[in-house]
Residue, then its C-alpha position, 0 to 999 in steps of 0.5 A: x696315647x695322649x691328645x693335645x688340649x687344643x685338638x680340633x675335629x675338622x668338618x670333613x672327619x665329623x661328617x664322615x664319622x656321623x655318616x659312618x655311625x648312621x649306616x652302621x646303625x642302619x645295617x645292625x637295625x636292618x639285619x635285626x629286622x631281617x633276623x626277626x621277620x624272615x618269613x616275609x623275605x621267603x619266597x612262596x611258590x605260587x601256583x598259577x593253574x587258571x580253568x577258563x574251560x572244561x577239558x576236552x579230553x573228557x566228555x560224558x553222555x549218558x543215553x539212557x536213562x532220560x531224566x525224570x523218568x517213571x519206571x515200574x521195575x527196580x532195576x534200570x541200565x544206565x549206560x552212556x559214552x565217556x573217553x576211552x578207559x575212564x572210570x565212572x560211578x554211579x551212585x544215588x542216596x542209597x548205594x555207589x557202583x563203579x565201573x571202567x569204560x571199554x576202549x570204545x568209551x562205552x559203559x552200561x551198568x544195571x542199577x538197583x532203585x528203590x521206591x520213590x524218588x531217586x536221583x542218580x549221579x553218573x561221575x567219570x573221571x579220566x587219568x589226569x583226575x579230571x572229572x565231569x558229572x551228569x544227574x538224572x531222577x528216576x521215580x520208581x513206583x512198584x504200582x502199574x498206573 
């Protein structure tokens, strides 16, 4: 096809025309950059779980033994009250043991010491993995003051 020599563009034509050129550059620059950094356009799930308390399901009161306690024999009970069924473990520098609690929520277990210092720490854990942990020290001397 052949143009005339005194063709002119009219003003309204040359907007739409530059308007049109403007937003396709924009799409193409636009879908480039959506193409090169799609991670940023990915949504993450957050998870929202805030602690504010300690539950109320899961308790933990051990009885015996008071803490800083001397004893003279090697071995000592450890017992206390938790929720029903929870597991609990009591473990020191030396050696771990772990027990249920009867339906009650009552356990009482016989410790092992060894000489010196021990510092023992009762953990229950119930079913929703939540857990709770008491520490006790108990000097165990095999010499009678």
């Amino acid at each position: 096809m052949k143009m005339p020599k005194d063709f002119a563009l009219s003003t309204k034509i040359f907007i739409i025309s530059h308007i049109a050129i403007l937003l396709s550059g924009l799409f193409f620059f636009g879908g480039l950059y959506y193409i090169l950094y799609q991670e940023k356009f990915q949504t993450v799930p957050v998870e929202y779980n805030p602690v504010t308390k300690e539950p109320v399901s899961l308790f933990l009161e051990v009885s015996s033994p008071e803490d800083e306690v001397l004893v003279y024999e090697d071995n000592i009970i450890i017992s206390g009250t938790t929720g029903s069924d929870a597991t609990v473990i009591i473990s020191s520098q030396d050696h771990d043991i772990g027990l249920q609690a009867s339906k009650d929520g009552e356990f009482n277990k016989v410790f092992q010491l060894s000489p010196g210092a021990n510092i023992i720490e009762i953990t229950v854990f119930d079913s929703e993995g939540s857990s709770k942990t008491v520490t006790r020290s108990a000097y165990y001397s095999d010499e009678k003051i």
